[in-house]
ZAVO-905993 format. One record per residue: x, y, z of N, C-alpha, C, O, CB in turn. Coordinates in steps of 0.2 Angstrom, whole numbers, plus 5000, padded with zeros to 4 digits. Glycine has a CB too. Example, Ala and Ser with C-alpha at 12.3 -4.5 7.8 and 13.67 -1.06 7.14 Angstrom:
REM residues 2
506649725039506249785039506649845039507149835042505749785045506449895035506849955036506450005039506750065040507049975029
***
This chain:
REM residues 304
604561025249604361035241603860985240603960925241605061025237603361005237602860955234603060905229603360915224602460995232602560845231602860805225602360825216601860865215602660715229602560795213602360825205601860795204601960735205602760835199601160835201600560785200600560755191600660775186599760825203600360685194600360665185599760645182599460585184600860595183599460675179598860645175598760595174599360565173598760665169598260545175598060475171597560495169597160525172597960405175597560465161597060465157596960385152597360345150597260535153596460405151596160325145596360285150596960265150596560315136596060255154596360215159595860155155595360165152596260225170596160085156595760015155595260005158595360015163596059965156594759985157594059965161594359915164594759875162593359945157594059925174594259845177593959805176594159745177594259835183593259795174592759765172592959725167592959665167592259805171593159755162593459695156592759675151592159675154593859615159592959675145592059665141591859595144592259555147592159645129591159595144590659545148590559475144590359475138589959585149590759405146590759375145590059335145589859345151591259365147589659295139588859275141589359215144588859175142588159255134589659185146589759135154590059165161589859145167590359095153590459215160590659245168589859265171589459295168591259325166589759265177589359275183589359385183589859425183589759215193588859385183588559465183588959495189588859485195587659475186589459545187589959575194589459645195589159675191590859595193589459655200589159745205589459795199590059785197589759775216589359825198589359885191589859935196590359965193588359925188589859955203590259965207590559935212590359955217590059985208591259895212591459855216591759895220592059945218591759815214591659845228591559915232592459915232592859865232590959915240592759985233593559985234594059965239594059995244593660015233594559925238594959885243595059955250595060015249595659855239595159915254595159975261595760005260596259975257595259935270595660075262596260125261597060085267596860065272595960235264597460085265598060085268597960115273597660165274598560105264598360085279598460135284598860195284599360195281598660115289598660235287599260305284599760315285599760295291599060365284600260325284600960355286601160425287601060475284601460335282601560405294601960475296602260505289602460465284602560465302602260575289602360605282603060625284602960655289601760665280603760615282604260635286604460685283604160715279604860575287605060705286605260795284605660765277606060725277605860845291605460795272605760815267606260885264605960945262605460805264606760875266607360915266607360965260607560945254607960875267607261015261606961075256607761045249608361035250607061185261607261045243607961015237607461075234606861095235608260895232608061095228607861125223607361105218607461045217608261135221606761125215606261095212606461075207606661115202605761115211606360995205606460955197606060985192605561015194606260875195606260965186605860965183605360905181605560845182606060995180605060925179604460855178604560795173604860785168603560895175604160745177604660675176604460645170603860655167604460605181604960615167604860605159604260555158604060525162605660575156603960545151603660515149603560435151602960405152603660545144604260395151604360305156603960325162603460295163605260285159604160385167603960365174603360355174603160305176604060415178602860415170602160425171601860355168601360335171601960495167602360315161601860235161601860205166601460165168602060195157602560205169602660165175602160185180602060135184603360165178601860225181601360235185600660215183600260215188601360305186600560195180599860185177599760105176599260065176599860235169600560105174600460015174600359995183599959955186601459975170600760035186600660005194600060035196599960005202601360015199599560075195598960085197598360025194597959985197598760165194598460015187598059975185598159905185597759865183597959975181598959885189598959805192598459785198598259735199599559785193598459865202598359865208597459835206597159785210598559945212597259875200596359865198596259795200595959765204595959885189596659765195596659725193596859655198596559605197596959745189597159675201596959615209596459625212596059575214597559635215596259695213595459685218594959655215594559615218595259755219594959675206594459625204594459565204593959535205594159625200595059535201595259445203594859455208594259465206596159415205595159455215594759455220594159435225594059395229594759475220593959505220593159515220593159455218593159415223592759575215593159405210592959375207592959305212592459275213593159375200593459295215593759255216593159235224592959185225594659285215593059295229592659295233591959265231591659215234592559355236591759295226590959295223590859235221590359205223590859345216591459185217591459135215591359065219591159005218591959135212591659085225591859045232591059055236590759005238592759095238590859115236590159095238589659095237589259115240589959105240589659075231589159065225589358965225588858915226589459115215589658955224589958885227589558855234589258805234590858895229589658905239589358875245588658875244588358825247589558905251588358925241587758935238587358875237586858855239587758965234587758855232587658785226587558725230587058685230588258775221588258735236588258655241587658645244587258605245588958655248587558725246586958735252586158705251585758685254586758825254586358735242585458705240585458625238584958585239585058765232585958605236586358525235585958475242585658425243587358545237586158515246585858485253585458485257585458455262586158485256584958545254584358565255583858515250583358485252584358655253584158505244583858475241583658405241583058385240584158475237584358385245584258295247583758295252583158275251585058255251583958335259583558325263582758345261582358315264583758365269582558365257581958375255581658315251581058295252581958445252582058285246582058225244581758185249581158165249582658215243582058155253582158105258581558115264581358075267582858095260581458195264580858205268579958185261579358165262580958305273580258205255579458175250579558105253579058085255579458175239580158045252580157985250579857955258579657895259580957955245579958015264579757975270578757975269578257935269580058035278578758035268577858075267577558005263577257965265577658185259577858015257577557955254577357875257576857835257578057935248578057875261577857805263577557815270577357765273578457745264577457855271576757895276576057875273575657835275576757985275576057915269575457885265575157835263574557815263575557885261575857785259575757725260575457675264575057625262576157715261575557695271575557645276574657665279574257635282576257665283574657745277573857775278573357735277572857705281573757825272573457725268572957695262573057645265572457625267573157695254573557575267573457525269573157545274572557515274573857475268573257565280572757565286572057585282571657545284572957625293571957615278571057645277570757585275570257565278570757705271571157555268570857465266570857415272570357375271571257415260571257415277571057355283570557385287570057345290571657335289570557455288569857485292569157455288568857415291569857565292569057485279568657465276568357385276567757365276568857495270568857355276568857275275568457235282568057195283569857255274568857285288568457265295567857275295567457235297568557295300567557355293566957405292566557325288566157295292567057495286566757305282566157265279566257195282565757165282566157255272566657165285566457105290565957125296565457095297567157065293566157155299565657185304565057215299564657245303566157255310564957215295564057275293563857165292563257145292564057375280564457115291564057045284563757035295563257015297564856925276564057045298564056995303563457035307563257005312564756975306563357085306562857145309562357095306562057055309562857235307562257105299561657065297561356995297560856975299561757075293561956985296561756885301561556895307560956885309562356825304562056935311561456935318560856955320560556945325561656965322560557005313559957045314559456975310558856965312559957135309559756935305559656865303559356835307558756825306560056835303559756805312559656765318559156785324558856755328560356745321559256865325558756885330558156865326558056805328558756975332557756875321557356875318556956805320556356795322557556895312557456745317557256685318556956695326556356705328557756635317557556685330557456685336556756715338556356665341558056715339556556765338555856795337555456775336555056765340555856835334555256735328554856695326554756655330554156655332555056665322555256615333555356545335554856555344554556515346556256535335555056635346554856625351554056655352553556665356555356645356554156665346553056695346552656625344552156605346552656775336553256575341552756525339552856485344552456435344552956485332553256495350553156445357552756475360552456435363553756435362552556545360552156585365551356575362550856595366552356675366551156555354550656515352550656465355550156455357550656515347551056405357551056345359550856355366550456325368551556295357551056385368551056405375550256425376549756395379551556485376550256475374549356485373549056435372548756405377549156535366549156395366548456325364548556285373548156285378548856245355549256255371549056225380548856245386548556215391549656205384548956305385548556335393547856345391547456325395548856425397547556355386546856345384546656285385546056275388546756355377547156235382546856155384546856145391546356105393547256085381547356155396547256165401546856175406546756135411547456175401546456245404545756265406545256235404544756225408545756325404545256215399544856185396544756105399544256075401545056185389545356085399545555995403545256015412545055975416546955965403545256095414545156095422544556105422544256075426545556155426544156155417543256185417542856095416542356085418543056255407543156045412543155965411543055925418542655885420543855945406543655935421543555895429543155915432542655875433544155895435543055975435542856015437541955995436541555965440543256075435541856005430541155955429540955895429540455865431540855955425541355875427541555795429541555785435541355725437542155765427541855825441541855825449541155825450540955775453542255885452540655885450540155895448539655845447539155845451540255925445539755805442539355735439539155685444538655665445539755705435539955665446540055625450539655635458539255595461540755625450539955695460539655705468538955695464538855635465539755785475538455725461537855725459537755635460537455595463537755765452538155615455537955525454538055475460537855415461538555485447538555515464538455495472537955515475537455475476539055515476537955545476537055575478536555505477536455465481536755655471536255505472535855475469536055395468535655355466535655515463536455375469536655305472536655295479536555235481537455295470536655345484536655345490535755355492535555335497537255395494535355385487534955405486534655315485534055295487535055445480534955285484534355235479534455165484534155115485534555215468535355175486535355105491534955125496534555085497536155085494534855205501534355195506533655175504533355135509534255255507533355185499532655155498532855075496532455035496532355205491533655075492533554985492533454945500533054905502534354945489533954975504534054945511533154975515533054945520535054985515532755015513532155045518531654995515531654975509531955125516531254975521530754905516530454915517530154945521530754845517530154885511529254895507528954885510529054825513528954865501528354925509527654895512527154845507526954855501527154975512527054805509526954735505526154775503525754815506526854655512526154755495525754775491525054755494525054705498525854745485524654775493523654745492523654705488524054705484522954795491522954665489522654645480522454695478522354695472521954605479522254745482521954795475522254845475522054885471521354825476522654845476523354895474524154885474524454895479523354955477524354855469524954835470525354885468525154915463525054775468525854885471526554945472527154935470527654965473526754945479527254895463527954875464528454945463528354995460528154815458528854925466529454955468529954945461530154895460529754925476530155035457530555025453531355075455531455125457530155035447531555035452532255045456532855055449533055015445532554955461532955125448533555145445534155125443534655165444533655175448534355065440535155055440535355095438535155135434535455015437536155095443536555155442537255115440537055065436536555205450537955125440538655095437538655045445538654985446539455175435538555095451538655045455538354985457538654945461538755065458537654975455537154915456537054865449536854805448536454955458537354925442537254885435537454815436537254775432537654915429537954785441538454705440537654675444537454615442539454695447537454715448537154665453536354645453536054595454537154705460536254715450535454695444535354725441535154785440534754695446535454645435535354665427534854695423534354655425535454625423534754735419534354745417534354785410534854815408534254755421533954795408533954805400534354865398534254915402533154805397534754865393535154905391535254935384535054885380535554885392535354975381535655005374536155015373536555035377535355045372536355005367536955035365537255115367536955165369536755045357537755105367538155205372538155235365538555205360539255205377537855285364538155345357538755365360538955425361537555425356539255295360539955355359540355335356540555285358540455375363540655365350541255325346541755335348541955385348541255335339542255275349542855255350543355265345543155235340542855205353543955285345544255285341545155285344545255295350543955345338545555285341546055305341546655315337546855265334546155295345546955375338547555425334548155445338548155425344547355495333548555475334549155495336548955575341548655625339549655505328549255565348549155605352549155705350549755715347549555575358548755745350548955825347549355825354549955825353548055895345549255835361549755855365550155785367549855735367549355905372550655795369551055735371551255695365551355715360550655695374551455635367552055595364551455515365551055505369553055605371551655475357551155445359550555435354550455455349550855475365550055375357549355375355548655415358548855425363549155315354548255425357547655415363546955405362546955425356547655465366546655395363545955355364545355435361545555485364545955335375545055445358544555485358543755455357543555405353544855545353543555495362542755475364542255545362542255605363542755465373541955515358541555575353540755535357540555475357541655565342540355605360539755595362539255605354539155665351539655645369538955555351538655555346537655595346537255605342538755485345537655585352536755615355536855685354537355715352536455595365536255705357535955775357535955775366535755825370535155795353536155735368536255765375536755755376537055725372535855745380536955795384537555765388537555695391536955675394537755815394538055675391538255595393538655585399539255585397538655575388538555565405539255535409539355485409538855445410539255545415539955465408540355405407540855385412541155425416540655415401540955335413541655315418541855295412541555285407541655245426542755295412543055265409543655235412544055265417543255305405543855155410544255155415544855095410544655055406543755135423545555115413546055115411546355025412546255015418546455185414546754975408546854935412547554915407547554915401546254885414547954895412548654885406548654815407548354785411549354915408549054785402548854715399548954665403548654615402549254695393549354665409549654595414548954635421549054625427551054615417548454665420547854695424548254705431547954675436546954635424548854745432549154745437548854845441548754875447550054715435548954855434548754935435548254945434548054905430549054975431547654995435547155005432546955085435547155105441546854945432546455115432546355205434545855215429545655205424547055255432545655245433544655265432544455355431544555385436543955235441544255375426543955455423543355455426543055405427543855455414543055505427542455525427542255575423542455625426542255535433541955575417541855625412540955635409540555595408542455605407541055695407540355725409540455735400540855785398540255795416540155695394540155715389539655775384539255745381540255665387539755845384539355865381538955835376539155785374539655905379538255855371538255845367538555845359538455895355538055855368538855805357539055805349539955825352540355835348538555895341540255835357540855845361541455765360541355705360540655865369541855805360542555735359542755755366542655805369543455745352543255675368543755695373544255665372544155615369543655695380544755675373545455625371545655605377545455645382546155665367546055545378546255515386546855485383547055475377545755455389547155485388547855445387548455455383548755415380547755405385548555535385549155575382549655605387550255615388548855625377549255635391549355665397548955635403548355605403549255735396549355665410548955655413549155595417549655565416548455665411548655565421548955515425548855435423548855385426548755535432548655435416548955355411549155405405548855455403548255265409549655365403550155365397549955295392550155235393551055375399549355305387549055255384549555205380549955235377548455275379549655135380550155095379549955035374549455015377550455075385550055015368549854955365549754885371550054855375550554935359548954865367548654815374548354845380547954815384549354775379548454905381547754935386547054905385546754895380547655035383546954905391546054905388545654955393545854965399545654815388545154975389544755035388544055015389543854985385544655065380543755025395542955005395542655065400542955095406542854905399542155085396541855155395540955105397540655065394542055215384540955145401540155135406539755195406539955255404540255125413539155175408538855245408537955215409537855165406538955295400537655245413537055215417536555205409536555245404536655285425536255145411535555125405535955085397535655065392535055225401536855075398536955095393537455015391537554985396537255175393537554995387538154935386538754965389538955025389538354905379539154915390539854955391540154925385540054875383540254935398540654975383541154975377541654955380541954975385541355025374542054895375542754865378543154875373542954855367542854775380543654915373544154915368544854895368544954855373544154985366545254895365545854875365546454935362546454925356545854815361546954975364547354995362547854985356548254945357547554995365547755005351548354965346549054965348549454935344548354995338
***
């Protein structure tokens, strides 16, 4: 015999009116899992009731809609729990994201101060680039103005060697003609006539001037002396005053007359020569200076 079916009608919403605090539920919640089923047992043929009075059917309705009424607790109750974990999750999402800005930053930090010690280095090295381009510069200067000095001395040089060199010149020539004149002194005369007499005139030269005197002039050379242009020192300068060239001996003597050293110099016309700066006497206070030269006085001077 079948069991009796009972209408439910006007049933309660499970939903319940919407609260503006309660969290948004599924408009279809999905429904709790069906029961497992049961063996259906034999029911022993009874004569048919009649249909159940109007208590049973509330009691039915009350126990369908407690049943609603737990699933959605439930529901709520699930939804609430992970919405909760939700919350923890972004909570801790949050921090760590936190603590990775506050690392970046002091990242940053440490950036900017590295860029100002780079910057800070960049301009010591550009002050110290420039001093050094500073100092090259001098240095440069310094060595065009030695390779000018360099230059003048080797000019005077050439000049001090093209100077011996005719002065060498002078000399063998003034040997010459001294060897020249002692043969004709030492070769002997033919004794004059009365009616033609022959005297024999004879040349002084530096090396016969001690031995026979004879008339002389003044030497056109002015003596002087200054602070040495090459060398360390004073020196002596001899200025040929004529229109001709001049050869001169000059000869060096230091005050206790233990030392002494002799020039042979060949003086251009209207030409200077400096002595006694270089070379082999270094002129000294008390020197004395005596400057010869054939026909001519000799000059005695003295070193200050």
């Amino acid at each position: 015999m079948s069991e009796p079916k009972i209408a439910v009608t006007n049933l309660p919403s499970s939903q319940g009116p919407k609260s503006p605090t309660s969290p948004q539920v599924p408009a279809n919640p999905p429904p709790p899992p069906p029961p497992p089923p049961r063996p259906t047992p034999k029911v022993p043929t009874v004569p048919p009731v009649p249909p159940a009075s109007g208590s049973t059917a509330l009691a039915a309705v009350f126990k369908y809609g407690f049943v609603v009424l737990i699933v959605v607790a439930a529901f709520f109750v699930y939804h609430s729990i992970l919405l909760q974990s939700q919350l923890t999750q972004a909570k801790n999402d949050g921090v760590q994201l936190q603590s990775q800005l506050d690392q970046t930053r002091g990242e940053i930090g440490k950036a900017q101060a590295t860029a100002r010690d780079a910057s800070d280095q960049a301009t010591k090295l550009q002050t110290q680039l420039d001093q050094d381009k500073g100092d090259v510069a001098d240095a440069k200067a310094n060595a065009d103005k030695a390779s000018g000095e360099v230059a003048q001395l080797r000019a005077q040089l050439e000049r001090a060697n093209s100077e011996a060199a005719a002065a060498k010149t002078v000399a063998q020539k003034a040997s010459g003609e001294i060897a020249k004149l002692k043969a004709q002194l030492l070769a002997p005369q033919p004794k004059p006539t009365a009616a033609e007499p022959a005297p024999v005139t004879v040349k002084p030269s530096l090396a016969t001037s001690k031995e026979m005197p004879v008339s002389a002039k003044e030497m056109p050379v002015s003596v002087s002396f200054r602070k040495a242009l090459v060398g360390d020192g004073n020196a002596v300068v001899l200025q040929n005053t004529s229109t001709n060239s001049l050869p001169v001996n000059v000869r060096f003597t230091d005050p206790t007359a233990t030392r002494t050293k002799e020039f042979r110099l060949a003086l251009d016309a209207g030409a200077t020569k400096e002595l006694g700066s270089l070379g082999a006497w270094i002129l000294t206070t008390g020197d004395k200076i005596e400057i010869e030269s054939v026909n001519y006085d000799t000059i005695v001077k003295t070193a200050p």
